[in-house]
C-alpha positions as CSV (number, residue, x, y, z in Angstrom):
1,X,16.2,-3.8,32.5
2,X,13.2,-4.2,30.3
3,X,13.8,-2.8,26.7
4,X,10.8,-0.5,25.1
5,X,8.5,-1.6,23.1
6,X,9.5,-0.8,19.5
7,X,13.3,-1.4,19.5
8,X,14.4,-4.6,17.3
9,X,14.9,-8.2,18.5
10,X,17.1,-10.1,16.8
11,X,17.2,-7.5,13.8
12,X,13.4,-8.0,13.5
13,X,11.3,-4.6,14.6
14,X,8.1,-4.9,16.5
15,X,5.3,-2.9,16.0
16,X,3.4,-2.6,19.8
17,X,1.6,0.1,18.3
18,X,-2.3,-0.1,19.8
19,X,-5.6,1.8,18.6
20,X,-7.9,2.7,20.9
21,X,-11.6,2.3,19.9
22,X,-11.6,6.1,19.0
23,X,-8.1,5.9,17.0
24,X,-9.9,2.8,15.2
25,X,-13.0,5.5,14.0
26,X,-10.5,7.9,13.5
27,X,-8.4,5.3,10.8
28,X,-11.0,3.8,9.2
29,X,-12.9,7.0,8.7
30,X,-16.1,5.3,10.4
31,X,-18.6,7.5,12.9
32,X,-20.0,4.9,15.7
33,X,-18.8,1.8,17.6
34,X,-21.3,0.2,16.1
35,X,-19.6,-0.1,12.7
36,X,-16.6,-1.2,13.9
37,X,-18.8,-4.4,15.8
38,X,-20.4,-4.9,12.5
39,X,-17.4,-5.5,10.8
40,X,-15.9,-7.5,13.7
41,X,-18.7,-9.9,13.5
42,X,-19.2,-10.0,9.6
43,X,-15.7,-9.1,8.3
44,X,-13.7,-12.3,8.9
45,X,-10.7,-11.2,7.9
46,X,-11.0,-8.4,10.5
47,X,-8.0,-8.2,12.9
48,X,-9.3,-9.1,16.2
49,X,-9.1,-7.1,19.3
50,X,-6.9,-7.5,22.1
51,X,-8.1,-7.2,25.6
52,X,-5.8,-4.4,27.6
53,X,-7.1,-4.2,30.8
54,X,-10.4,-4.4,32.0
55,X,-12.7,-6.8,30.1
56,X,-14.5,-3.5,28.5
57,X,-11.2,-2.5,27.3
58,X,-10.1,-3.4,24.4
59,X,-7.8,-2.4,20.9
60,X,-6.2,-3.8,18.0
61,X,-2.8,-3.6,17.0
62,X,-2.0,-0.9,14.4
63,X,0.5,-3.0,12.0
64,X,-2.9,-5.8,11.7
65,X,-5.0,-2.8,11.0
66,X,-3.0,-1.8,8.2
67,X,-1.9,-4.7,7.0
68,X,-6.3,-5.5,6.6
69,X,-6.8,-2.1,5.1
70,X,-4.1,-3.0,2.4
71,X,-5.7,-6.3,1.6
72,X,-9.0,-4.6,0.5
73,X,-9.8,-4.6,-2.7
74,X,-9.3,-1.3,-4.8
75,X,-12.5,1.1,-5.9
76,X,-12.2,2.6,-9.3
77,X,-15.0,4.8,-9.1
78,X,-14.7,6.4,-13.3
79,X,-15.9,10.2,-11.7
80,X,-19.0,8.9,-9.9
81,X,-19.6,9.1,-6.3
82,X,-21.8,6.6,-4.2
83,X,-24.7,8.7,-4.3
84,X,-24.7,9.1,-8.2
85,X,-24.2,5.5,-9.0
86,X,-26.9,4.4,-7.0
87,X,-29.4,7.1,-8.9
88,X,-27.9,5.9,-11.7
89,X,-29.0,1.9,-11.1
90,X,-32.4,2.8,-9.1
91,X,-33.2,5.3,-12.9
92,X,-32.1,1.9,-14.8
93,X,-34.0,-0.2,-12.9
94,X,-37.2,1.8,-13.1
95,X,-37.0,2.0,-16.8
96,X,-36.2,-2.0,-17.0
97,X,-39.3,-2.3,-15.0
98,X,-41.8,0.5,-17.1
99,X,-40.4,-1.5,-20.3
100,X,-41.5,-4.9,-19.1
101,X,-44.9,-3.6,-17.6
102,X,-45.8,-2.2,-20.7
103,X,-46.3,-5.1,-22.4
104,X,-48.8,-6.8,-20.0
C-alpha cells in the first residue's frame, strides 16, 4: 500500500507540494510567463523546475520556492515607493548634469 505524499519518513516530513506555472505568478506576485523564464535563466539561485508529465509541463516544488524567496535580500524602502525613488535619482541626476554643463 503506497503511503501519501506528505506523511513523515523516518520522523522527517516531506513537502511534495508542486506549483503550477499559474500558482508560481500567483506566489511571486509576477503577471507573465515571461518573468518567471527571465528569472529562470538569469536568477541562478532560482529553484529549477521539475518536468510532470508532458515535456511542456512543468513546476517547481513549493518548499524550494520558499525556501529562495527567504533567501532574498530584505528592501527597506524609508516611505518611498519605486516610482518616487526613481523621480527622485532621474531629478538628481539632471541637476548633477545642468551643474557640470554650466561651466563649459
Amino acid at each position: 500500500m503506497r503511503r501519501p505524499m506528505n506523511t513523515p519518513v523516518n520522523g522527517i516530513e516531506r513537502e511534495s507540494k508542486v506549483l503550477t506555472f499559474s500558482a508560481l505568478l500567483t506566489l511571486l506576485g509576477r503577471r507573465s510567463r515571461q518573468s518567471i523564464y527571465d528569472l529562470m535563466r538569469r536568477a541562478s539561485s532560482f529553484p529549477k523546475s521539475r518536468q510532470l508529465g508532458s515535456e511542456f509541463s512543468i513546476g517547481w516544488l513549493r518548499t524550494e520556492v520558499m525556501q529562495w524567496l527567504t533567501s532574498r535580500p530584505l528592501v527597506e524602502l524609508n516611505g518611498l515607493d519605486a516610482v518616487e525613488r526613481r523621480r527622485r535619482a532621474k531629478r538628481e541626476r539632471v541637476a548633477t548634469d545642468a551643474t557640470f554643463g554650466a561651466d563649459d
